[in-house]
N, C-alpha and C positions, 0 to 999 in steps of 0.2 A: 504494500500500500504506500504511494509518494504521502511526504513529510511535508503536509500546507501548512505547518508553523515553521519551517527552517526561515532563519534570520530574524525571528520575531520575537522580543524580549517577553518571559512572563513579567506577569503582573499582581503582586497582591495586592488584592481590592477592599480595601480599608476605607471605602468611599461609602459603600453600598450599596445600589442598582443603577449606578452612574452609566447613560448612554458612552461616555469617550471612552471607556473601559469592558466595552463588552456586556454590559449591564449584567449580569447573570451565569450561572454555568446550569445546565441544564441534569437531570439525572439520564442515567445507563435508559431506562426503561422511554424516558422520551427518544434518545437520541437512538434507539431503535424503531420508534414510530417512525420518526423524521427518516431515518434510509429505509425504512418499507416501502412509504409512500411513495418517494424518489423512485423506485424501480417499476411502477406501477401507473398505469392510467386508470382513468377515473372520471367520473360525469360532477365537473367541478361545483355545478348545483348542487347535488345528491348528498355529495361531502357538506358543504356549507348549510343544508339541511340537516345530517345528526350531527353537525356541532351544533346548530344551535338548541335543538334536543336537547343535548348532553348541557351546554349553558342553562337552559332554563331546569334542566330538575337540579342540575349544582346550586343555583341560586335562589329557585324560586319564582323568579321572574315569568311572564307569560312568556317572552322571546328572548332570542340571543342571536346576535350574527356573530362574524370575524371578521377585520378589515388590516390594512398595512400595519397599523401601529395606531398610537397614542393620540399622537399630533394630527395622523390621518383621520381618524376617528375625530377628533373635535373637527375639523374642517366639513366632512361628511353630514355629522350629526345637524351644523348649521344650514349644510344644503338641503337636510331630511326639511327641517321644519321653516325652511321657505319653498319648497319646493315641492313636496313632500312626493308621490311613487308617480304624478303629472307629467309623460314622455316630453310634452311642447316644456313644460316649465323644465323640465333638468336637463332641457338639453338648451336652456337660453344661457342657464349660468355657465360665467361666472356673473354673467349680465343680470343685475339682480332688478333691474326697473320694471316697475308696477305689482314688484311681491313685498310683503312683509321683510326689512333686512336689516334691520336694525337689533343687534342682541347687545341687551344690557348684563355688565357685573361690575360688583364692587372692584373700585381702582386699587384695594388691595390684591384681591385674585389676582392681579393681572400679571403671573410669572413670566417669569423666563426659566424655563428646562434645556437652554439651549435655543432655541425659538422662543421670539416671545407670543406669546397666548394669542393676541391679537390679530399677528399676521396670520396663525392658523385660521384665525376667523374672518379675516380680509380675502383670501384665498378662494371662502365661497362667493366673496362676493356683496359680504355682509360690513355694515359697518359696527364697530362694537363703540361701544358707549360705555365710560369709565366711570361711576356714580360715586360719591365717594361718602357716600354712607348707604345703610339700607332705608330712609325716609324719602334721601334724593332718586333712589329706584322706585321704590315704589311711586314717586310723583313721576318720573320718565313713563312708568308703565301706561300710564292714563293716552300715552299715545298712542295713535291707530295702525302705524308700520312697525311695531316691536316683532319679530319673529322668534325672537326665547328670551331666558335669561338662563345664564351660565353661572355655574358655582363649581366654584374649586377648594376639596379637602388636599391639602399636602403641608409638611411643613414649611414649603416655600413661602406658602400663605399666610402668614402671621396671624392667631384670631379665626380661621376657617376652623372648621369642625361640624357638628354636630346640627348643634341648636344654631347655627348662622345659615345650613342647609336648610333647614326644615323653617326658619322664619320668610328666605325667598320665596321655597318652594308654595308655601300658603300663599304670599303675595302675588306669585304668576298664576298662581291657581286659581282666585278669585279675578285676573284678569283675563283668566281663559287664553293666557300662554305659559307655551308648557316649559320646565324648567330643564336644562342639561348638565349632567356634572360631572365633572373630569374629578376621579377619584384614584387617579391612574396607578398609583401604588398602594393602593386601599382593598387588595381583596381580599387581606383578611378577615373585612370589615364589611364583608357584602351583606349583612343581613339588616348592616345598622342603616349601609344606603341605600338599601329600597326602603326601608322604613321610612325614610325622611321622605318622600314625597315625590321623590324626580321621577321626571318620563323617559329619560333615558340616563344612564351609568354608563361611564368609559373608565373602561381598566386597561393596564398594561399587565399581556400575558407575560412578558417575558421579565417581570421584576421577578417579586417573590415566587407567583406560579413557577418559574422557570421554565418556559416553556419557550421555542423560536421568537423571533420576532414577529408581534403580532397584539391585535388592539381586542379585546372584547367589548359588545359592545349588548347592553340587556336593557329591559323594561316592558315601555308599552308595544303591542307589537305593533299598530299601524309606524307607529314612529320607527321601531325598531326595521322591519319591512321598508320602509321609505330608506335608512341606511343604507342596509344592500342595495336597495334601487340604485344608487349611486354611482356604483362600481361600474355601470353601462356608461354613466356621464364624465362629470367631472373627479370621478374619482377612480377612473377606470387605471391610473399610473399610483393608486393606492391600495387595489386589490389584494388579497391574501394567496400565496401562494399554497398550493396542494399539501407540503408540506408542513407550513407551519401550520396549518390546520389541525392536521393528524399530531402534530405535536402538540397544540392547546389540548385535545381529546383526550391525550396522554396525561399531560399534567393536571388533568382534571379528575383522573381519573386515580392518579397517585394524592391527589388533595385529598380525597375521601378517606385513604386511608392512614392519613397524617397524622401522630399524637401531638397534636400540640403544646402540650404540656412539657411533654421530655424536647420539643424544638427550642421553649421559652426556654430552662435551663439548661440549654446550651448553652444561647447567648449569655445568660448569665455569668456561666464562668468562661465565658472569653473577655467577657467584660471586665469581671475580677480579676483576671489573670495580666492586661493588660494595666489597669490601677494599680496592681502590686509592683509592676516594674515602673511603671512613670513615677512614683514614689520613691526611688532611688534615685530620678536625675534633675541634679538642681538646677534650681530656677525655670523649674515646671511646673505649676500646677495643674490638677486636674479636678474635673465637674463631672456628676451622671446627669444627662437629662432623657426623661421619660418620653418616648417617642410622641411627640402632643396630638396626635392623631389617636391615640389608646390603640396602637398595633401588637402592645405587651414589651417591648425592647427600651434597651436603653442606645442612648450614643455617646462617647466622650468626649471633653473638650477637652484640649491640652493650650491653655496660657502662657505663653513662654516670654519670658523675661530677658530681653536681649543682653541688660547688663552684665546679666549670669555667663548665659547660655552662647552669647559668640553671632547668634545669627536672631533674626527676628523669623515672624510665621511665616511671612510671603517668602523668605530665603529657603526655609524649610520645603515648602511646599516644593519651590522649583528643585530643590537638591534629591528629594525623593523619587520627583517625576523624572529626574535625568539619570537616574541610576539602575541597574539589570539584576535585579528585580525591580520594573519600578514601584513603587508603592504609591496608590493613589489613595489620597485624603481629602475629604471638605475644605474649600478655599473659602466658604464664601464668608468669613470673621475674620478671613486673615490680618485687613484693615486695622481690626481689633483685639489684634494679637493674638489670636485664638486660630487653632486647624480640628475640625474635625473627624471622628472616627467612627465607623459602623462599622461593625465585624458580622454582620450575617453573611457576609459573604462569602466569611476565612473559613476553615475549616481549623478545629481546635488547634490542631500541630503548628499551622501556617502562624500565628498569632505569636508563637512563642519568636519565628523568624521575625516577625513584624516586631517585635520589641527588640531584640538584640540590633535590627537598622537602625531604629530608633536612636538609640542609645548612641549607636555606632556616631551619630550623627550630632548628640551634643556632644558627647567627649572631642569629635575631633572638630565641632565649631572654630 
């Protein structure tokens, strides 16, 4: 079998479901779906039919499709609900004149994962609107071109969660548009997002699921239905391939039998194990903080003290990213001294290498 990693440094991923880094590693039992399908033709409907089967009894939902990914899913999703499964309307966009195109969310939502939020929404065609509380949405709502409102749980989001889903979601609801939420690393939390009220959920399969790349996308089904409608339009260079399909089927079907419980106390003592040694190296402190989404994990900060330590966070960060293994970390506090760390990605043993770089790296600051 030819070697497609020759010349490609590993990586441990001390980031956690970071797109630059591969976001994921997939399990044995996926990445045998994934080369089954590969050898095999298949009636690409039929397939995208028992996943979304397979979606809706996993979560509950009445529907589920599959489409490219995350971003592609928010783009789609805005086309479902201006356009909704209407051949003349989905094949006008991205030309969105004389439909509903206006989606509102809070100007906190408004991430950047790489992309920012808006362009994926610009994309169908729609204009998004940045409110910058939930009183000033709800007054936008009173307008007659709104085609959704968008809410985003992540920690990117500062303040999303929960109870800021479920108070949109009644606001669009009583204005009889419907609400969309990129929850995109939230599946372990799928029972709490369809509670809250949305008409459609987008998840990314290939974070924690581990599964290819590829977007889940569940709720109502006309809405849901109007998604894959899309895949003929403007999202037809978004489409899911055969494989990652059979791969999401896989990882869905390894979720069921996941004990979570013994998952959380792993990260635990990856967590602990990694506190014990930042403990040793001065002019480092370290923080837990509780995943603010309620996923059950923690992540650490590590504040470094450049008077101590020789180098500040942002130096840090570059010297990790430039070295074979690289280690990637959270940059986005480096401003504030701080890099962070998620270990679901390591595997116990890797964690212990991930400390000894560490280290490596203030002593020889």
């Amino acid at each position: 079998m030819p070697d497609t990693t020759a010349g490609l440094r590993r990586v441990l991923n001390a980031w956690g479901t970071a797109t630059p880094y591969g976001v994921s590693r997939s399990d044995a039992a996926v990445a045998q779906a994934v080369a089954q399908m590969l050898q095999r033709h298949v009636v690409m409907a039929e397939l995208q039919a028992l996943a979304g089967r397979r979606i809706a009894q996993w979560s509950g939902a009445q529907a589920g499709c599959i489409t490219h990914c995350t971003a592609a899913a928010i783009t789609l999703a805005v086309a479902a609900c201006m356009a909704g499964s209407e051949p003349r309307r989905m094949a006008q966009l991205p030309d969105s004149e004389g439909l509903k195109n206006r989606v509102l969310l809070l100007a906190a939502h408004a991430v950047n994962y790489g992309q920012a939020l808006t362009q994926a929404i610009r994309l169908a065609g729609a204009w998004p609107v940045l409110c910058p509380s939930a009183q000033a949405l709800q007054a936008a709502l009173a307008g007659s071109d709104v085609a959704c409102v968008l809410a985003v749980e992540s920690h990117l989001a500062p303040g999303s969660g929960s109870a800021v889903t479920r108070e949109l979601a009644a606001m669009a609801r009583a204005a009889g548009v419907p609400l969309v939420l990129d929850g995109a690393a939230q599946d372990g939390r799928i029972t709490d997002l369809l509670a809250s009220g949305a008409d459609l959920v987008l998840l990314s399969a290939q974070k924690y699921l581990r599964a290819p790349t590829a977007a889940i996308v569940l709720g109502r089904r006309a809405l849901v239905d109007a998604v894959d409608a899309q895949h003929a339009g403007i999202g037809r260079a978004m489409k899911p391939s055969k494989e990652a399909m059979a791969g999401v089927i896989a990882a869905l079907d390894l979720r069921g039998t996941m004990d979570r419980q013994a998952w959380l106390a792993e990260q635990q003592r990856k967590v602990d194990a990694l506190a014990a040694a930042a403990a040793q190296w001065p002019g480092v402190r370290t923080s837990r903080e509780a995943d603010p989404q309620g996923n059950g994990f923690e992540r650490v900060w590590l504040a470094i003290d450049p008077a101590v330590t020789g180098l500040d966070a942002a130096l840090l960060v570059q010297r990790l990213r430039s070295g074979d293994p690289v280690v990637a970390v959270a940059p986005h506090r480096a401003a504030q001294g701080q890099v962070g760390l998620e270990l679901t990605g390591l595997e116990e043993g890797e964690v212990q290498e991930l400390c000894a770089l560490l280290g490596r790296c203030f002593r020889l600051a």
